[in-house]
C-alpha positions in Angstrom: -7.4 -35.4 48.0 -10.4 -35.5 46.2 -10.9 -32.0 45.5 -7.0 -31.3 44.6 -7.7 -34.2 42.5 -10.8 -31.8 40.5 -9.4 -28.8 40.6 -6.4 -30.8 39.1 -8.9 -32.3 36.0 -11.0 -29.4 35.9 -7.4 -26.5 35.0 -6.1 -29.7 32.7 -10.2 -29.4 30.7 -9.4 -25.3 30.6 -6.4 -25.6 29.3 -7.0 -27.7 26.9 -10.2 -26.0 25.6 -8.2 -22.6 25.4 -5.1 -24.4 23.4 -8.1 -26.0 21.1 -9.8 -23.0 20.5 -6.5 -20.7 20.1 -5.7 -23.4 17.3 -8.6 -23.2 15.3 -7.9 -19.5 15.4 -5.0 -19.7 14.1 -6.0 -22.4 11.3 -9.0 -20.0 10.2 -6.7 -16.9 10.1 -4.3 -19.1 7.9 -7.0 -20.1 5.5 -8.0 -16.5 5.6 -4.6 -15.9 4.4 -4.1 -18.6 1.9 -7.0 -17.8 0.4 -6.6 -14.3 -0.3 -3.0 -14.8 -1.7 -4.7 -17.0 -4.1 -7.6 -14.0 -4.9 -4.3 -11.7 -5.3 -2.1 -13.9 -7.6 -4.9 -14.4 -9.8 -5.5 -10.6 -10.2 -4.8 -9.3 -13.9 -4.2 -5.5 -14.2 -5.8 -3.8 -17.1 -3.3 -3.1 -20.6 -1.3 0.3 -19.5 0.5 2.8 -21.8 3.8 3.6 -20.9 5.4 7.6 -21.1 8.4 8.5 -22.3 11.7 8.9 -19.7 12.8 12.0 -18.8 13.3 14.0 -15.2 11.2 13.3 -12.8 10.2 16.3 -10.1 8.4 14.6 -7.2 10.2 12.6 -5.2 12.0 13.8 -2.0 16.1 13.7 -1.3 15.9 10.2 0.5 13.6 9.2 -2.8 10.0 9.3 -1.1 7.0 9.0 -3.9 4.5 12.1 -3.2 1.7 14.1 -5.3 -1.2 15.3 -4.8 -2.8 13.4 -8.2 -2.8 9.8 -8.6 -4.6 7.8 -11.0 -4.4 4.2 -12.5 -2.3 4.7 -15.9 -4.5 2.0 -17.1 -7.4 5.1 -16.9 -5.4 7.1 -19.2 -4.9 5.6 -23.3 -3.4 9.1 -25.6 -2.4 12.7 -26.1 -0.7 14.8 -29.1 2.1 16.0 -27.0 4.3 13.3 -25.8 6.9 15.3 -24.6 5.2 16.9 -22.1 5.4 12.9 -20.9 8.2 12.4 -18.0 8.9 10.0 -15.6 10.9 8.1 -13.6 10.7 4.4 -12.1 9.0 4.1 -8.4 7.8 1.6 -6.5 5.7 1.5 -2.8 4.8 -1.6 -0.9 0.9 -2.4 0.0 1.9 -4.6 3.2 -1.1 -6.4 4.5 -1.1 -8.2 7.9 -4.5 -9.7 9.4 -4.7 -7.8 13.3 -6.3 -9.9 16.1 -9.9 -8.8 15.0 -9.4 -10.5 11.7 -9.7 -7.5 9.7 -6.8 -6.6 7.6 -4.5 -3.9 8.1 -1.6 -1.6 6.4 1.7 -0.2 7.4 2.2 3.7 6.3 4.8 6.2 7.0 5.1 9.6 8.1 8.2 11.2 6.5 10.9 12.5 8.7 10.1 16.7 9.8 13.5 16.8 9.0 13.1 16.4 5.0 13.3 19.7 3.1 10.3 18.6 0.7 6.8 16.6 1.7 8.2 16.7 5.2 5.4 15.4 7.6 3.6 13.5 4.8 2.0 10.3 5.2 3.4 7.5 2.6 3.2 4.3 1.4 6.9 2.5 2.2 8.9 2.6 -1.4 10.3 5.0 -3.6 12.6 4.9 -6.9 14.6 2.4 -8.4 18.0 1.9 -7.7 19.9 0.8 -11.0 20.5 -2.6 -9.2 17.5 -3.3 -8.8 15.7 -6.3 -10.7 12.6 -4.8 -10.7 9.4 -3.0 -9.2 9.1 -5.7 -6.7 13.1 -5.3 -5.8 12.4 -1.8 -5.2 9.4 -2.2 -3.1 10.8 -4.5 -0.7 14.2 -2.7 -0.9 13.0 0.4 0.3 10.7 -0.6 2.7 14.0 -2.2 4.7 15.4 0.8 4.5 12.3 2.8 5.5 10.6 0.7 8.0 13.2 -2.6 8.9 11.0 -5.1 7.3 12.9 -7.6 6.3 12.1 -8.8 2.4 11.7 -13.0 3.2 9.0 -12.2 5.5 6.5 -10.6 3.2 4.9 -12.7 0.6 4.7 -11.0 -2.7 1.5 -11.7 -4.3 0.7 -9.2 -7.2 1.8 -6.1 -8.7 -0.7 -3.3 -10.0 -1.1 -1.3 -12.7 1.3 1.5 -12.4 -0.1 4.9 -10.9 0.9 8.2 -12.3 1.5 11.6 -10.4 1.1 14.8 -11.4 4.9 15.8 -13.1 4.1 11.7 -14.4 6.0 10.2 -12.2 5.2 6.4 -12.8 4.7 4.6 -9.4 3.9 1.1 -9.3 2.0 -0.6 -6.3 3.0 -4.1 -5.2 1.2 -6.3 -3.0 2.3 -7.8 -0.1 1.3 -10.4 2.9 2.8 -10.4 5.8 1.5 -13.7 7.4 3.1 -13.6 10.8 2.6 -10.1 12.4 4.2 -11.0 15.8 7.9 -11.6 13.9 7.9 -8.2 13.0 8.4 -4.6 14.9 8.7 -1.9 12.6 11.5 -0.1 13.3 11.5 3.8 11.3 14.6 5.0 9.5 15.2 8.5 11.5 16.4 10.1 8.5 13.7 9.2 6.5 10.8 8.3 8.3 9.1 9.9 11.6 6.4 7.4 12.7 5.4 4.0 11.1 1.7 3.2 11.8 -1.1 0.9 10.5 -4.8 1.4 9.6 -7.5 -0.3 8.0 -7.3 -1.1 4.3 -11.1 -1.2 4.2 -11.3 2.2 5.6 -10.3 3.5 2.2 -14.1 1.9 0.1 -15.7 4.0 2.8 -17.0 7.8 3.4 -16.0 8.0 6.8 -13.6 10.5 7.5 -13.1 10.9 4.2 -12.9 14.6 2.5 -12.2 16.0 -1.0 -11.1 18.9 -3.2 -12.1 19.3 -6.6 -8.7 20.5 -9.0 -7.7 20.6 -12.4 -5.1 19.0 -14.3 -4.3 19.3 -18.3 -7.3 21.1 -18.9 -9.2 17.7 -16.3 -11.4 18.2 -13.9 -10.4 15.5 -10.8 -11.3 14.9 -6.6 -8.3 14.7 -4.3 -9.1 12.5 -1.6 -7.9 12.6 2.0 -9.0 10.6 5.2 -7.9 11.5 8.6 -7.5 8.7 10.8 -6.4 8.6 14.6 -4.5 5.8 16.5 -5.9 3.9 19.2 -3.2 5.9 21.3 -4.7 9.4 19.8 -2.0 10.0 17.1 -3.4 11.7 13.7 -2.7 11.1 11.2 -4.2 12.3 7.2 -3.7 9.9 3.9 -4.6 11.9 0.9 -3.2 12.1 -2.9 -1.2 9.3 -4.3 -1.3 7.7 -1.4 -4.8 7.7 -0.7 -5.4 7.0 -4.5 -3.5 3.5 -4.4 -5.0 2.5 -1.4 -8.5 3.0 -2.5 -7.1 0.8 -5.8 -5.7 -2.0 -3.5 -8.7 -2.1 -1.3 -11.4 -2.2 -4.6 -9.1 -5.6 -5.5 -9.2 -6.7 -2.0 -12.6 -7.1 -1.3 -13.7 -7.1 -4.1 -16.0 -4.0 -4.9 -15.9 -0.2 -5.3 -15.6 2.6 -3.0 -18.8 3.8 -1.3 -18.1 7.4 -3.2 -17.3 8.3 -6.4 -13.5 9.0 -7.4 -13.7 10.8 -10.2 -10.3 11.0 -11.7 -9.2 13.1 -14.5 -9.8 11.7 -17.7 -6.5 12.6 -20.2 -5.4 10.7 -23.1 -1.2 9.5 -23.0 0.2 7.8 -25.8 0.8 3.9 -25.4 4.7 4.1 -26.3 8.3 2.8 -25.4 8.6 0.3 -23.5 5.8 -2.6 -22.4 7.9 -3.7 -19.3 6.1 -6.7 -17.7 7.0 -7.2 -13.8 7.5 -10.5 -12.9 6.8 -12.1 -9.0 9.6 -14.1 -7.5 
């Protein structure tokens, strides 16, 4: 009786040292959290110019935001030819979740083989406004439902960045997002839009690993293209490059907190500050 009787205390003292110890994981990862919604909310993107509207040639049928140039439009302040200008409204979602090694992660897309244009690409979730659409953060979270099944009340909204620009000046604007509880949500991919949803490190975009580039030209601007290959713990591989690569290594520099381990280089043109100075607004 004795010995049922410690074998007994002793799996009642396991227990209750795993429960303790899977709480204070849990507590740390939600201070984590907490505080780096704070970091975010408090981030203030640099004065932008704005371009004029007019057709915009790179996004896909389904609305998918692709080019192989992608630079802050806060980089960028004038030029004597405006109407070489054009763009349309876009939008992509940064969704950040904390994985069980504590180290923060994003979800990324690979468009649908199917697509006549940028099929196979690898892509941040978004793409470009619908007309009722509130704004950039509407769109975001709008699209990546469609794209990926993520429901908009579980992602926490916490900043919007300065809007990106593509090569035909497209204007694509980056919001920020938190997903706090990873376990209440399985991506499920849109089959006409979307092949595979995956995840990868954000901090994997400040560092050289993996990382290549191509020196091009663009308005007369000499600018790298980045691209990092990254495989899947289950061997899938996939390669992040252009826009997409570009606003990650933005989102990551916020962050953490400090600039990539090489140097980006990107083209340095002058846009006129003009039209409209849209402000987004976080709900």
């Amino acid at each position: 009786m004795r010995t049922i009787l410690r074998r007994f205390s002793l799996f009642i003292a396991t227990t209750r040292s795993s429960v303790d110890t899977t709480t204070v994981q849990m507590e740390s990862k939600d201070c984590r959290l907490a505080s780096l919604i704070q970091q975010l909310r408090n981030y203030e993107r640099p004065a932008s110019s704005d371009v004029e509207e007019g057709e915009d040639t790179e996004s896909d049928v389904k609305g998918g935001v692709f080019s192989q140039v992608g630079l802050s439009e806060s980089t960028i302040p004038s030029v004597s030819r405006p109407e070489i200008l054009r763009h349309k409204k876009a939008a992509v979602l940064i969704c950040l979740f904390e994985a069980d090694n504590g180290k923060l992660r994003v979800f990324l897309t690979k468009r649908s083989s199917n697509l006549s244009t940028h099929s196979g690409e690898v892509s941040l979730p978004g793409g470009k406004a619908d007309e009722g659409d509130v704004d950039d953060v509407d769109t975001a979270k709008r699209e990546a439902k469609e794209e990926i099944g993520l429901p908009p009340d579980l992602v926490t909204v916490v900043t919007v960045l300065e809007p990106f620009l593509s090569k035909h000046l497209l204007r694509v604007v980056p919001v920020i997002g938190i997903l706090s509880n990873k376990d209440s949500f399985v991506p499920v991919a849109n089959p006409d839009e979307v092949d595979t949803v995956f995840d990868a490190p954000l901090e994997m975009f400040l560092k050289d690993e993996n990382r290549r580039s191509e020196e091009k030209e663009w308005m007369g601007s000499k600018f790298v293209v980045h691209s990092f290959d990254y495989k899947t713990d289950d061997n899938k591989k996939f390669v992040i490059w252009g826009l997409t690569a570009a606003i990650l290594i933005r989102a990551a520099s916020i962050v953490y907190q400090r600039p990539p381990s090489f140097i980006e280089q990107n083209p340095k043109l002058r846009i006129p500050r003009c039209l409209n100075s849209e402000k987004n607004t976080l709900p």
